[in-house]
N, CA and C atoms of all chains as a GROMACS GRO file, in nm:
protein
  555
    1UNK      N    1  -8.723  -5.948   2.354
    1UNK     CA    2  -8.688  -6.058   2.264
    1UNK      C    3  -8.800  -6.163   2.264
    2UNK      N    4  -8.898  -6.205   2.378
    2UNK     CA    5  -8.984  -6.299   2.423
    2UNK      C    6  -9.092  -6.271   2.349
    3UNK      N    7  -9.083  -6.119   2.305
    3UNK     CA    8  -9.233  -6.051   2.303
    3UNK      C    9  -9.243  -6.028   2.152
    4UNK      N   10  -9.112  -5.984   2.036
    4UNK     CA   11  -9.098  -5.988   1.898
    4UNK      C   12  -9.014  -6.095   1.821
    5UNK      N   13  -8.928  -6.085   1.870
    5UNK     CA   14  -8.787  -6.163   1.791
    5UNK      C   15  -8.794  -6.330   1.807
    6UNK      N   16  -8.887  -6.358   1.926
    6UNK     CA   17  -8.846  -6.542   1.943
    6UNK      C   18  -8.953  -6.565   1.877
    7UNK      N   19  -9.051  -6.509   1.912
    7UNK     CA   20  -9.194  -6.586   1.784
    7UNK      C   21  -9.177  -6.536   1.665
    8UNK      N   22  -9.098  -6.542   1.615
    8UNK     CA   23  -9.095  -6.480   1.480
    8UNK      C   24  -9.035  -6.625   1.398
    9UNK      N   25  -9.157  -6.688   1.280
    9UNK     CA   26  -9.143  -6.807   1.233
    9UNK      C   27  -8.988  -6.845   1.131
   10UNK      N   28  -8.944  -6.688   1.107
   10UNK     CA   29  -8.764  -6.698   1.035
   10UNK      C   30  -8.659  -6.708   1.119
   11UNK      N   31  -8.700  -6.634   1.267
   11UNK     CA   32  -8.601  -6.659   1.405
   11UNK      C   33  -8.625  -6.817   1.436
   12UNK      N   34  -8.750  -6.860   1.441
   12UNK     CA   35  -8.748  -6.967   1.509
   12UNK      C   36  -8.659  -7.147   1.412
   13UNK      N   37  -8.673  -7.073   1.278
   13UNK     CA   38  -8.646  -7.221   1.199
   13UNK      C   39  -8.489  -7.170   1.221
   14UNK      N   40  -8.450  -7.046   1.194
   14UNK     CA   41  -8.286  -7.023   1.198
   14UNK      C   42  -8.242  -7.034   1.257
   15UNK      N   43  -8.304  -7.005   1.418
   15UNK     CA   44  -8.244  -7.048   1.541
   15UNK      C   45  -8.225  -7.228   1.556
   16UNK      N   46  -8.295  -7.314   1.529
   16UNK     CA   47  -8.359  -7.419   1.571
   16UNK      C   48  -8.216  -7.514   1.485
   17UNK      N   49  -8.229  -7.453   1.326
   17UNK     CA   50  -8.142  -7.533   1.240
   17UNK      C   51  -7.979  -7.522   1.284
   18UNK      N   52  -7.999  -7.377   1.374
   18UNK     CA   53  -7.791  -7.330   1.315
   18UNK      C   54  -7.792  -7.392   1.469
   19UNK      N   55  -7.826  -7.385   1.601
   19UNK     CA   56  -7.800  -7.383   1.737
   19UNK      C   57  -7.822  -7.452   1.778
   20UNK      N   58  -7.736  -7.514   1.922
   20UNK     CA   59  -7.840  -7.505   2.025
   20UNK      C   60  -7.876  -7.402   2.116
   21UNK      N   61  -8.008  -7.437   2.113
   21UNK     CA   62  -8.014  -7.309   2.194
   21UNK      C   63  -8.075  -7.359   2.376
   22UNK      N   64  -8.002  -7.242   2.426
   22UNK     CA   65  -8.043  -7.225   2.560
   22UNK      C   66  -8.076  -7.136   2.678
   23UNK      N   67  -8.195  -7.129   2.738
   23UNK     CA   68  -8.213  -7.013   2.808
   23UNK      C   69  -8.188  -7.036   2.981
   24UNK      N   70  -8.178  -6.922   3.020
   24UNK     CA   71  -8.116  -6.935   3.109
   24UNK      C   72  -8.154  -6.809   3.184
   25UNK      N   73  -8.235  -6.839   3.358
   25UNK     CA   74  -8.304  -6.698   3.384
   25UNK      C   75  -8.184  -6.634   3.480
   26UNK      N   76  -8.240  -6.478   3.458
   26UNK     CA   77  -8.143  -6.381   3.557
   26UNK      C   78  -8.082  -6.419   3.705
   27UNK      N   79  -8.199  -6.542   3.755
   27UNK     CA   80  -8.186  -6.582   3.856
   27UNK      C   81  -8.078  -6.694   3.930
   28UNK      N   82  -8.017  -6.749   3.784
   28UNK     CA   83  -7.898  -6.802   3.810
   28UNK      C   84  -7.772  -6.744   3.849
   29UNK      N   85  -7.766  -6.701   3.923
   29UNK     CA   86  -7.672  -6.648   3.969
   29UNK      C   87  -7.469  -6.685   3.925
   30UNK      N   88  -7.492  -6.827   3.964
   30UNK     CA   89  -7.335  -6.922   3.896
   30UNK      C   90  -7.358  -6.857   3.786
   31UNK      N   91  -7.400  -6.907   3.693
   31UNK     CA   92  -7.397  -6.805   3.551
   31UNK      C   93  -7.392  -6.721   3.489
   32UNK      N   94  -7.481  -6.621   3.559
   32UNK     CA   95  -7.448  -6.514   3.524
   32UNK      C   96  -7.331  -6.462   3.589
   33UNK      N   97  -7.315  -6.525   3.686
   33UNK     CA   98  -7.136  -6.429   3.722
   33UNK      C   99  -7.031  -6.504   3.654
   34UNK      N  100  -7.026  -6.643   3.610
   34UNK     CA  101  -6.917  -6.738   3.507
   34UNK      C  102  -6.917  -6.603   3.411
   35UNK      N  103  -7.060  -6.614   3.328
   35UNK     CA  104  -7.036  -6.530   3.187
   35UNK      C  105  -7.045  -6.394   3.219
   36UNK      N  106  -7.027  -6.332   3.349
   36UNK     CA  107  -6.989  -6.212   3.339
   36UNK      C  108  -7.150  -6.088   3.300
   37UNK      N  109  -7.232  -6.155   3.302
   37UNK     CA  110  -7.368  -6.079   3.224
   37UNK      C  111  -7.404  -5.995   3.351
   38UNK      N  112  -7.478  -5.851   3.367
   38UNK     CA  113  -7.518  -5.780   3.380
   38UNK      C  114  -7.625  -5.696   3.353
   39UNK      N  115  -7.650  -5.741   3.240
   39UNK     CA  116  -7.772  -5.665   3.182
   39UNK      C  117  -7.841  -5.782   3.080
   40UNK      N  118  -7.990  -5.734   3.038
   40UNK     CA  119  -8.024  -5.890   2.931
   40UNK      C  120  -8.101  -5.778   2.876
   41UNK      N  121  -8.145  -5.800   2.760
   41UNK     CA  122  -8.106  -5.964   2.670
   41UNK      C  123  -7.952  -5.924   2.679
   42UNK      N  124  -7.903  -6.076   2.717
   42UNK     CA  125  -7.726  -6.108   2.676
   42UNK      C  126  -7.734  -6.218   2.596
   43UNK      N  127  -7.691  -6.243   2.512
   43UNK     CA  128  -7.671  -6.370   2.380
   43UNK      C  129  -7.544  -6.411   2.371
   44UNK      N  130  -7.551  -6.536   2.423
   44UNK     CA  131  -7.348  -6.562   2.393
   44UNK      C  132  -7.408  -6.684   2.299
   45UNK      N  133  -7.241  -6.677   2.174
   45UNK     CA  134  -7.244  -6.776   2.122
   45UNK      C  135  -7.152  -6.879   2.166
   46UNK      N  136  -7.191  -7.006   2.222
   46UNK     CA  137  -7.032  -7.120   2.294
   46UNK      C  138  -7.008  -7.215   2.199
   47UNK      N  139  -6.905  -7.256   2.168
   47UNK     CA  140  -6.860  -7.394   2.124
   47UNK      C  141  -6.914  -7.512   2.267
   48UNK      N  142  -6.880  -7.597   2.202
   48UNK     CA  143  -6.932  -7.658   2.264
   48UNK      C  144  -6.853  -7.729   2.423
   49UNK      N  145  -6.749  -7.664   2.369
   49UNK     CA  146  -6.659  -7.675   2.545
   49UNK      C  147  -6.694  -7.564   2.617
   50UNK      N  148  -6.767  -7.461   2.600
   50UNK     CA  149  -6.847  -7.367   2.656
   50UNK      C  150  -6.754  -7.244   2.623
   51UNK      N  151  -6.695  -7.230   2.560
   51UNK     CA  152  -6.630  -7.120   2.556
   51UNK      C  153  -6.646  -7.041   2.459
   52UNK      N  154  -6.648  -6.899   2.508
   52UNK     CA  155  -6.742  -6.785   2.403
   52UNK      C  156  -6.711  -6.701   2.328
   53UNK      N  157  -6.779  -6.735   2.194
   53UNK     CA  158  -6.728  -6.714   2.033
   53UNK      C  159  -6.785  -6.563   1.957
   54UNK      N  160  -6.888  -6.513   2.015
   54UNK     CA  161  -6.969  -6.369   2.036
   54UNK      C  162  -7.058  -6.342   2.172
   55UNK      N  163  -7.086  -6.254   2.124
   55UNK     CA  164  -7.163  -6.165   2.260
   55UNK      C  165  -7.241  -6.056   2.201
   56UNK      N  166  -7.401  -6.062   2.213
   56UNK     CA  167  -7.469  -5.927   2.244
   56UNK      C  168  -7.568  -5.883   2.345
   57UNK      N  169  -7.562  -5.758   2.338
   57UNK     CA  170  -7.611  -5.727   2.445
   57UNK      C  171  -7.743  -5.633   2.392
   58UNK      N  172  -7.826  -5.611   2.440
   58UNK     CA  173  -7.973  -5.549   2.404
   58UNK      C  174  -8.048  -5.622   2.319
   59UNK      N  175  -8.176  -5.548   2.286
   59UNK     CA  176  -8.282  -5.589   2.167
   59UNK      C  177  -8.226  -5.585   2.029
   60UNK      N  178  -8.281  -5.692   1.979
   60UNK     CA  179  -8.236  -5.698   1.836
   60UNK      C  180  -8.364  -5.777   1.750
   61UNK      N  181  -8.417  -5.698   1.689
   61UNK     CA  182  -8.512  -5.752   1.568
   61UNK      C  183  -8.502  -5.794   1.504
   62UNK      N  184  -8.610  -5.932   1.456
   62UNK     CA  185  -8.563  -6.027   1.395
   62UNK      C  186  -8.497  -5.986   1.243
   63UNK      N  187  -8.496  -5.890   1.198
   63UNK     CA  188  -8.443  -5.818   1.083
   63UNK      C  189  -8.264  -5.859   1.095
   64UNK      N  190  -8.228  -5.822   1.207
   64UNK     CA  191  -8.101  -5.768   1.292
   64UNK      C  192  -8.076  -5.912   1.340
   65UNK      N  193  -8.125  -5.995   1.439
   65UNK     CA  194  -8.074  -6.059   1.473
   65UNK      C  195  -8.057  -6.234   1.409
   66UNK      N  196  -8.060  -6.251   1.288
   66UNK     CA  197  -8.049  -6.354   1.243
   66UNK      C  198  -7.897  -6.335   1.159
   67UNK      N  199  -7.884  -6.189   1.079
   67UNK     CA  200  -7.785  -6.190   1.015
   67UNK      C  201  -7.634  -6.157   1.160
   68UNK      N  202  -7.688  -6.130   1.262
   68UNK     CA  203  -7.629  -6.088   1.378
   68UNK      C  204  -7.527  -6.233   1.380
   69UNK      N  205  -7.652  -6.339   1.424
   69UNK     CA  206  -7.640  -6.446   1.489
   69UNK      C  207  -7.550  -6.604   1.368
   70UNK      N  208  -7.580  -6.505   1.229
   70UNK     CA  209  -7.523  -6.544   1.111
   70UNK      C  210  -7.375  -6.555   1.152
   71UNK      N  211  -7.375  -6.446   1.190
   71UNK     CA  212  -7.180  -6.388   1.202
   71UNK      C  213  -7.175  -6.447   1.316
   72UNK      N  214  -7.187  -6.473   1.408
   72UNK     CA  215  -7.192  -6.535   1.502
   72UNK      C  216  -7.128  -6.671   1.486
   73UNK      N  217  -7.219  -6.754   1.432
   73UNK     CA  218  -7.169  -6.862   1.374
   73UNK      C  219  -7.081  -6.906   1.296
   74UNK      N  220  -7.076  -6.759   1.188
   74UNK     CA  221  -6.944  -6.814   1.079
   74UNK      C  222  -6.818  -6.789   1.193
   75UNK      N  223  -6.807  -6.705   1.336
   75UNK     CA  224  -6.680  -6.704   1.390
   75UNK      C  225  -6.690  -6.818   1.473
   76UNK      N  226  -6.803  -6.889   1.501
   76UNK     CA  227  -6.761  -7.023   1.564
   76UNK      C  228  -6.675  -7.133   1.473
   77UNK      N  229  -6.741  -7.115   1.330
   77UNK     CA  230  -6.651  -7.194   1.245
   77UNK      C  231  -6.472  -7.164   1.269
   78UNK      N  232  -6.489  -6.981   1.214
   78UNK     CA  233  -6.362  -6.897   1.196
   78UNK      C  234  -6.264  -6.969   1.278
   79UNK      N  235  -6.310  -6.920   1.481
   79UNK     CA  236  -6.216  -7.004   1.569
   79UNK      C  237  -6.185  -7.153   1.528
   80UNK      N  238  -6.265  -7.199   1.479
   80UNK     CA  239  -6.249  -7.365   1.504
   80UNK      C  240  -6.141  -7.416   1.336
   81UNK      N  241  -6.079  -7.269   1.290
   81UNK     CA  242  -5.995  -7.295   1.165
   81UNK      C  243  -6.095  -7.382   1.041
   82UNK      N  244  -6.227  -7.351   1.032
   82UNK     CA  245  -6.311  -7.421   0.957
   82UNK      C  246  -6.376  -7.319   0.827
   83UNK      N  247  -6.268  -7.223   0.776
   83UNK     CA  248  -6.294  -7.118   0.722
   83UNK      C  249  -6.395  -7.148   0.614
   84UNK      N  250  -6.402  -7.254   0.542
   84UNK     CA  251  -6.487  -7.308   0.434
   84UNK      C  252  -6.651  -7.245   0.439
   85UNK      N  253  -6.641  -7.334   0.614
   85UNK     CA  254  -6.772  -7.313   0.642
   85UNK      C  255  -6.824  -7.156   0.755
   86UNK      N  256  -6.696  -7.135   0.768
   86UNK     CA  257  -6.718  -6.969   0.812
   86UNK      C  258  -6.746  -6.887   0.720
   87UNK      N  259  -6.683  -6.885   0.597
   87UNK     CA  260  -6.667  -6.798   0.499
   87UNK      C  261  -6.832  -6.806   0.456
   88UNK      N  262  -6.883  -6.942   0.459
   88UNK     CA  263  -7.027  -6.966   0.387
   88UNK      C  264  -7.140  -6.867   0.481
   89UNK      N  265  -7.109  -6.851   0.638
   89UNK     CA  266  -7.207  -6.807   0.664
   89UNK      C  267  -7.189  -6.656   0.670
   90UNK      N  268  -7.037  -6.596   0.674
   90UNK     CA  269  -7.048  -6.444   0.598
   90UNK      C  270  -7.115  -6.382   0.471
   91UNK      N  271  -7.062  -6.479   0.434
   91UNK     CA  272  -7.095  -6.446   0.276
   91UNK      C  273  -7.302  -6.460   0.257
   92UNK      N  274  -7.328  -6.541   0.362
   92UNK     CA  275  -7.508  -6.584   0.392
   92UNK      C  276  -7.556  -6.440   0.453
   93UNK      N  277  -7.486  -6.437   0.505
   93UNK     CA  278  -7.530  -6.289   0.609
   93UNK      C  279  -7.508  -6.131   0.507
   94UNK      N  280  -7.424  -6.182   0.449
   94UNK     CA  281  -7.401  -6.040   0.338
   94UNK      C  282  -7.540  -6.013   0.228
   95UNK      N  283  -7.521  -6.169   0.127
   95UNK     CA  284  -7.647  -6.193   0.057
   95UNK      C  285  -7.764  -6.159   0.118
   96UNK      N  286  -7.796  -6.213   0.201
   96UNK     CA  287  -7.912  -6.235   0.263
   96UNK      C  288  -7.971  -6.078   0.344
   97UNK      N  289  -7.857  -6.012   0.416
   97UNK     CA  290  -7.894  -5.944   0.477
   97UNK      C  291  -7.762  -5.790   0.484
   98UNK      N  292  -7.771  -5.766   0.330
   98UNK     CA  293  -7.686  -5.640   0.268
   98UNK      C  294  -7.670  -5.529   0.415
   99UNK      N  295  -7.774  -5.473   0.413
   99UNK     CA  296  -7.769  -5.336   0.476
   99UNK      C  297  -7.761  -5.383   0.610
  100UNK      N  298  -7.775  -5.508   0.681
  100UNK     CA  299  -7.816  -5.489   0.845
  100UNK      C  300  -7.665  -5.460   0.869
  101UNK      N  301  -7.716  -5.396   1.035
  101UNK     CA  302  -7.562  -5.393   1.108
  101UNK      C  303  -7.450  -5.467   1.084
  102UNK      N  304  -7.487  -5.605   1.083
  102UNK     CA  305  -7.422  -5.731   1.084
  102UNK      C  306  -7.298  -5.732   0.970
  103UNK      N  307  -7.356  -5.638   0.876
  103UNK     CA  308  -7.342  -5.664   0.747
  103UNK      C  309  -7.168  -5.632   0.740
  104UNK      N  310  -7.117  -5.547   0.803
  104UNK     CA  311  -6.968  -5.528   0.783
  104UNK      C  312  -6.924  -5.589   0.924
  105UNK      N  313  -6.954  -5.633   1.033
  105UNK     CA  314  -6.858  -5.728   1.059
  105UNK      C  315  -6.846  -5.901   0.996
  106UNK      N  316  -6.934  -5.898   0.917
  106UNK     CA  317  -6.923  -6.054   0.822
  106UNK      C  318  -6.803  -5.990   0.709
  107UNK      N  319  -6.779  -5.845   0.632
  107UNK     CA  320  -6.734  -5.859   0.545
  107UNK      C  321  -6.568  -5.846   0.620
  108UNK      N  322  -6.569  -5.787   0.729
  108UNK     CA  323  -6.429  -5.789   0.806
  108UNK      C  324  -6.423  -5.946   0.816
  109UNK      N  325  -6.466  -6.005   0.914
  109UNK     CA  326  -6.455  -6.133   0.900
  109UNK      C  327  -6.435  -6.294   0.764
  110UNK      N  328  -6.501  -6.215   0.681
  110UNK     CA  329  -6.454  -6.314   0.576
  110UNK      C  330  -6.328  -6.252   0.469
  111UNK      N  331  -6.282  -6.112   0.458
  111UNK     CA  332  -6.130  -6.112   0.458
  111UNK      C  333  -6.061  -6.164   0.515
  112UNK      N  334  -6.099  -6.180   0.666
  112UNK     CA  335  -5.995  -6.216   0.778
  112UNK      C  336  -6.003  -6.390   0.742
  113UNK      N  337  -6.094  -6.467   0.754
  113UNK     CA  338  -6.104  -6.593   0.704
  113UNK      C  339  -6.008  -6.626   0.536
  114UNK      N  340  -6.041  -6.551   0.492
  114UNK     CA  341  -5.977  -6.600   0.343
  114UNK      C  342  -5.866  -6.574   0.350
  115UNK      N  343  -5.750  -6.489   0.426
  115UNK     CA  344  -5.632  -6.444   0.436
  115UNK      C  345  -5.650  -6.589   0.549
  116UNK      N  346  -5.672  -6.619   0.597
  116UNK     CA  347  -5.573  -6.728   0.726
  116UNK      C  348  -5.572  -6.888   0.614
  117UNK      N  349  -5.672  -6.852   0.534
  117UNK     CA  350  -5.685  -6.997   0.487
  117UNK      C  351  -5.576  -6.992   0.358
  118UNK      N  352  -5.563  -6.875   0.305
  118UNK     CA  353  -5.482  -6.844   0.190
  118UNK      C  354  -5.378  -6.818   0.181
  119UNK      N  355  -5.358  -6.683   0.323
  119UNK     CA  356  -5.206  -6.672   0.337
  119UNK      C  357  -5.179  -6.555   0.240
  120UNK      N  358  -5.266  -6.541   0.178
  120UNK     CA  359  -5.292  -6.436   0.069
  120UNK      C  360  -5.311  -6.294   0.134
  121UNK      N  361  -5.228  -6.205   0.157
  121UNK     CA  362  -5.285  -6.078   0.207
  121UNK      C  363  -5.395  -6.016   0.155
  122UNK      N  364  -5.423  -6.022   0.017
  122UNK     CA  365  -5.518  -5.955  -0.096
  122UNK      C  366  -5.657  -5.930  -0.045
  123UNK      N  367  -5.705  -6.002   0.011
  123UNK     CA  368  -5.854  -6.042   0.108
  123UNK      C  369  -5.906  -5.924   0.182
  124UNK      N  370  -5.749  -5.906   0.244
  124UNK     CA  371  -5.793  -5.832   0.381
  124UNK      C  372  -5.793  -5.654   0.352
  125UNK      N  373  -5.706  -5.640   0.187
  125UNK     CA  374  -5.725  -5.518   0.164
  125UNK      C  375  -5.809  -5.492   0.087
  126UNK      N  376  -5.911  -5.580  -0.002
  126UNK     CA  377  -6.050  -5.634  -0.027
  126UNK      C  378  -6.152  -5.591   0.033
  127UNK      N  379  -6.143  -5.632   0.182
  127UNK     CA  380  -6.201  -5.616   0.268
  127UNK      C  381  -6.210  -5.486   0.346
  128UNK      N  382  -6.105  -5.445   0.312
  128UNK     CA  383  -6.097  -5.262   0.337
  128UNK      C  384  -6.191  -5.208   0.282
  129UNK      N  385  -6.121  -5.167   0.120
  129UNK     CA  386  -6.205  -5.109   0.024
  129UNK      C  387  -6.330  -5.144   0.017
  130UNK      N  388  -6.400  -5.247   0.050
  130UNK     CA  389  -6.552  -5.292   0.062
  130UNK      C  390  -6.599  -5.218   0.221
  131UNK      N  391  -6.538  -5.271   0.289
  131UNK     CA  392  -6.592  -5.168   0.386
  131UNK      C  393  -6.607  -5.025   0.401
  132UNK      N  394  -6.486  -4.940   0.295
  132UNK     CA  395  -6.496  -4.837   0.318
  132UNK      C  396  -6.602  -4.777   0.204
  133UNK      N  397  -6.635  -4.815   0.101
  133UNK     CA  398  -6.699  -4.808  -0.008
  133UNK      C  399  -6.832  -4.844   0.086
  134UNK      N  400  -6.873  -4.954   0.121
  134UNK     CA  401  -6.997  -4.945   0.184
  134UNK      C  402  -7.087  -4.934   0.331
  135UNK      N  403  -6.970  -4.907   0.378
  135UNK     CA  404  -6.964  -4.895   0.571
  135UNK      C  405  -6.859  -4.780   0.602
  136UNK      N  406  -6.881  -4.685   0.558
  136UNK     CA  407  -6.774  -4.558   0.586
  136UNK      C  408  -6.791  -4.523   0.730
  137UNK      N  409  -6.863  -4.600   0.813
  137UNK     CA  410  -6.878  -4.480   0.928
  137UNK      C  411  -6.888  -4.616   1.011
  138UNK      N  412  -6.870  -4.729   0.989
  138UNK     CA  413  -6.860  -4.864   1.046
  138UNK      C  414  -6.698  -4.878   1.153
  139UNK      N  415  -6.745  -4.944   1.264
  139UNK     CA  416  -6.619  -4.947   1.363
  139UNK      C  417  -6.492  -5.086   1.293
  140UNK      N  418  -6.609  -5.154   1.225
  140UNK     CA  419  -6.520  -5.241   1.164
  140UNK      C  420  -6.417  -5.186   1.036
  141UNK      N  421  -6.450  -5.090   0.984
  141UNK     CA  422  -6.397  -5.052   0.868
  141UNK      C  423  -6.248  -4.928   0.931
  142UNK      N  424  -6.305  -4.900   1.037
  142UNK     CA  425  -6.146  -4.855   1.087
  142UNK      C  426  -6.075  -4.942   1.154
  143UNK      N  427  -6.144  -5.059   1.182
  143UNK     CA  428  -6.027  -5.192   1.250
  143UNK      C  429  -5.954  -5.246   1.103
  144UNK      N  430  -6.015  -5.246   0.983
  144UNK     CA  431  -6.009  -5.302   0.911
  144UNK      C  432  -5.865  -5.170   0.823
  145UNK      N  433  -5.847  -5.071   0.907
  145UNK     CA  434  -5.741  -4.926   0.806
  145UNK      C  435  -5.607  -4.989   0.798
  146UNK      N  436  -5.543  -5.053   0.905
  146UNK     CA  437  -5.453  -5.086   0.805
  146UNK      C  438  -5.384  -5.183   0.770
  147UNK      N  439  -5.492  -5.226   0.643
  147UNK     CA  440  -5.523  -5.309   0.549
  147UNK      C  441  -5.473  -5.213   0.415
  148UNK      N  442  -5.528  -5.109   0.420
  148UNK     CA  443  -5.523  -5.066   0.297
  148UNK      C  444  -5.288  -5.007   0.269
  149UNK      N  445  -5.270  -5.058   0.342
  149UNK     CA  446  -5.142  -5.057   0.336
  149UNK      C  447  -5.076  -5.189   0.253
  150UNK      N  448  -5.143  -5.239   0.267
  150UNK     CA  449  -5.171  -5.400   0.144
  150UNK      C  450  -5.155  -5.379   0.040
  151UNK      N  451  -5.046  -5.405  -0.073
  151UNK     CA  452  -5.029  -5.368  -0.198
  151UNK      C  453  -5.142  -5.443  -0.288
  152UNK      N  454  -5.199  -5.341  -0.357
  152UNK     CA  455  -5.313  -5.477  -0.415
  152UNK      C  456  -5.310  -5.498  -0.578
  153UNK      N  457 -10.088  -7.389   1.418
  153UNK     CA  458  -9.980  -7.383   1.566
  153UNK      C  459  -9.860  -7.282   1.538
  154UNK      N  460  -9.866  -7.219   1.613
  154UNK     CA  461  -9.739  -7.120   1.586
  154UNK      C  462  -9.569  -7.243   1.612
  155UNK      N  463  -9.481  -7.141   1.520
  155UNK     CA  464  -9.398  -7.265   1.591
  155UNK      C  465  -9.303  -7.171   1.697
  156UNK      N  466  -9.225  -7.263   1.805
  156UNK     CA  467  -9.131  -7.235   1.901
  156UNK      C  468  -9.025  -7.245   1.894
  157UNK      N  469  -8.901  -7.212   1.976
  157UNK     CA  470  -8.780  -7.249   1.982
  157UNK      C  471  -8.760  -7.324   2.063
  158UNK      N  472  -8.718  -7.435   2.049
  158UNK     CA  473  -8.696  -7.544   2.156
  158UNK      C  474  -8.590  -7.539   2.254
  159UNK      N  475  -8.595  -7.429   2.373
  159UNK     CA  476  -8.490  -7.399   2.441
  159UNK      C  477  -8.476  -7.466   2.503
  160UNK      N  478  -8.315  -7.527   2.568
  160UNK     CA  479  -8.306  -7.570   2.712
  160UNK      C  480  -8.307  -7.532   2.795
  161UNK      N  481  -8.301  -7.594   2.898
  161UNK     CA  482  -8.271  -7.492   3.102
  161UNK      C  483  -8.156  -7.507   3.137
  162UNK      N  484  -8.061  -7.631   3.033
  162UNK     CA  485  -7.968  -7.678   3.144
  162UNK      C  486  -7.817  -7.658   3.021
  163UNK      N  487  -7.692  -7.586   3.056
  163UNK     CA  488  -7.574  -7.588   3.012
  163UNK      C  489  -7.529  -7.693   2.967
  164UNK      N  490  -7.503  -7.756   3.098
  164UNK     CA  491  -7.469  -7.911   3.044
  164UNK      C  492  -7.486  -7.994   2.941
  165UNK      N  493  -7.637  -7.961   2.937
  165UNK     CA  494  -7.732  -8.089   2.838
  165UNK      C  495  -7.677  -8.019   2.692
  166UNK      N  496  -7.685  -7.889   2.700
  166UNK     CA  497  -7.684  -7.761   2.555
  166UNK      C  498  -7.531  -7.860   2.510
  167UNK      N  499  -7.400  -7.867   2.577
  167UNK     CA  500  -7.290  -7.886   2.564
  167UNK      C  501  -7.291  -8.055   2.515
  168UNK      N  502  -7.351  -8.131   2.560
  168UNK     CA  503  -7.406  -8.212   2.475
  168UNK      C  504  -7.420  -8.268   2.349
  169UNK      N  505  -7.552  -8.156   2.353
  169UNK     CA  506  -7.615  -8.196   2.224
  169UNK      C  507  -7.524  -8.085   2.122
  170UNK      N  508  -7.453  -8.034   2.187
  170UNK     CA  509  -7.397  -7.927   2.076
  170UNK      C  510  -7.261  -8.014   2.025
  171UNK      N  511  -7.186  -8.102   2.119
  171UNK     CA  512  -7.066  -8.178   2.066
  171UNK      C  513  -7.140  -8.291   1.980
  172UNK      N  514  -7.277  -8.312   2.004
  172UNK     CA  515  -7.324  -8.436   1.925
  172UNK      C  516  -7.348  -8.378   1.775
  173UNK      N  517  -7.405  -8.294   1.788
  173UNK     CA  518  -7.493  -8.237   1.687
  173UNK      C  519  -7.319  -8.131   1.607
  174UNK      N  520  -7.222  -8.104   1.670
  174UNK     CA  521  -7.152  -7.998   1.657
  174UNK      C  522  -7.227  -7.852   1.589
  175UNK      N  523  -7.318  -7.799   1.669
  175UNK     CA  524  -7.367  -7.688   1.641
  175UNK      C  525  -7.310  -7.628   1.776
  176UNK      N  526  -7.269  -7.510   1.756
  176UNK     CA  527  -7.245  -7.386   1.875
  176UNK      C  528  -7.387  -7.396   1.990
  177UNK      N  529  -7.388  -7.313   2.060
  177UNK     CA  530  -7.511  -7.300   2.163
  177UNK      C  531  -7.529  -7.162   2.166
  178UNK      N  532  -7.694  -7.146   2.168
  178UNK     CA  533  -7.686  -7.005   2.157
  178UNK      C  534  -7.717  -6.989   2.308
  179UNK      N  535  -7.675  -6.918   2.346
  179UNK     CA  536  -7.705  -6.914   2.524
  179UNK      C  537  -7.760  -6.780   2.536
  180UNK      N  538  -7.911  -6.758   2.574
  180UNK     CA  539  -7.990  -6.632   2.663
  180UNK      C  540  -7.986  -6.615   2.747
  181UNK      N  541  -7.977  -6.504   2.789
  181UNK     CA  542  -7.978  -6.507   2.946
  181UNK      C  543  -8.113  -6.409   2.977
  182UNK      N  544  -8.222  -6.434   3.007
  182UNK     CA  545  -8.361  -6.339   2.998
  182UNK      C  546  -8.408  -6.294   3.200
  183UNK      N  547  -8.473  -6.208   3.167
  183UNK     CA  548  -8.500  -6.199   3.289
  183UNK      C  549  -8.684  -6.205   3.273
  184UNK      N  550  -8.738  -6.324   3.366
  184UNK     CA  551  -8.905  -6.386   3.328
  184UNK      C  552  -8.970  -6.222   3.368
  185UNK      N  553  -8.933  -6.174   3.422
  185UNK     CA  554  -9.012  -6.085   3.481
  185UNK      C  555  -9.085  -5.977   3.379
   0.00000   0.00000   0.00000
C-alpha cells in the first residue's frame, strides 16, 4: 500500500478530503488486539466514537481502493441513518467506478439505504435485478436473493 | 512536490478531529518493515 496506492495523487486528495486518516504500526500491540487485526494491510473505517463501520484486509490498488473506501463511507453515513448522504457516495462509487469490486456492494447498499429511508420495498428488489443483471457471480447479489420475492 | 497523506500516530487525536471535522477515520494498520 506504502509502495503503490498511498502515493498515488487520486488516493491521496480522496483520502485527505473524505477521512481522517490514521496509521498505526504492527507494533502496537493494544490495538491491534482491541481491533482484532492479524494480518496488514488492515483498513478499518471508525465513526468517530471508534466504532467500526468496514474492514479490509489485503492490497488494494488505487483503481480498487478509492471506490472500496467510497462504500466505506457511504455505510458510515448508512449507520449514522444519514441515507441522503450515504446514498450520494454509492451512487459516486457506481458512476465513478462501474466495474470495480466495490461496485455491487454500493448497489446492495444503496437499495438497502433507499428502502430504510422510504419504507418502500421497491429499492431492494431494484437492487436485486441490478445486481443480478450486472454482478451474477457477486456474493452481494445472493445476499441480495430474497429480494426478488418483492412484488415489483 | 509530490503530495502526501497526512496520517496520524495517535487514535485519540484521529477521534477528535473526526467528531470536529465529522469525517469517519480511516485507520491502517501497516507493518514499517
Amino acid at each position: 500500500m506504502g509502495a503503490v496506492t498511498y502515493p498515488n495523487d487520486k488516493v491521496v486528495k480522496f483520502v485527505d478530503y473524505n477521512f481522517v486518516p490514521v496509521q498505526i504500526e504492527t507494533s502496537n500491540t493494544v490495538l491491534m488486539n482491541q481491533f482484532n487485526v492479524s494480518w496488514t494491510p488492515t483498513i478499518i473505517v471508525l465513526d468517530a466514537d471508534g466504532n467500526e463501520v468496514h474492514r479490509e484486509v489485503g492490497f488494494l490498488a488505487p483503481e480498487e481502493f478509492i471506490p472500496t473506501f467510497m462504500v466505506g463511507k457511504g455505510k458510515f453515513y448508512f449507520n449514522a441513518e444519514a441515507h441522503p448522504e450515504a446514498q450520494g457516495m454509492f451512487d459516486e462509487a457506481l458512476r465513478e467506478y462501474p466495474n470495480s469490486a466495490a461496485a455491487a456492494e454500493a448497489l446492495f447498499f444503496l437499495g438497502v439505504s433507499r428502502y430504510k429511508m422510504t419504507h418502500d420495498p421497491k429499492p431492494l428488489r431494484a437492487a436485486y435485478e441490478t445486481l443480478t443483471a450486472k454482478f451474477p457471480g457477486s456474493e452481494w447479489t445472493k445476499r441480495a436473493a430474497p429480494y426478488r420475492l418483492i412484488p415489483s | 512536490m509530490a503530495l502526501t497523506i497526512c496520517w496520524l500516530d495517535d487514535l485519540a487525536k484521529a477521534k477528535d478531529h473526526a467528531r470536529q471535522t465529522k469525517k469517519p477515520i480511516l485507520l491502517d494498520f501497516f507493518n514499517p518493515k
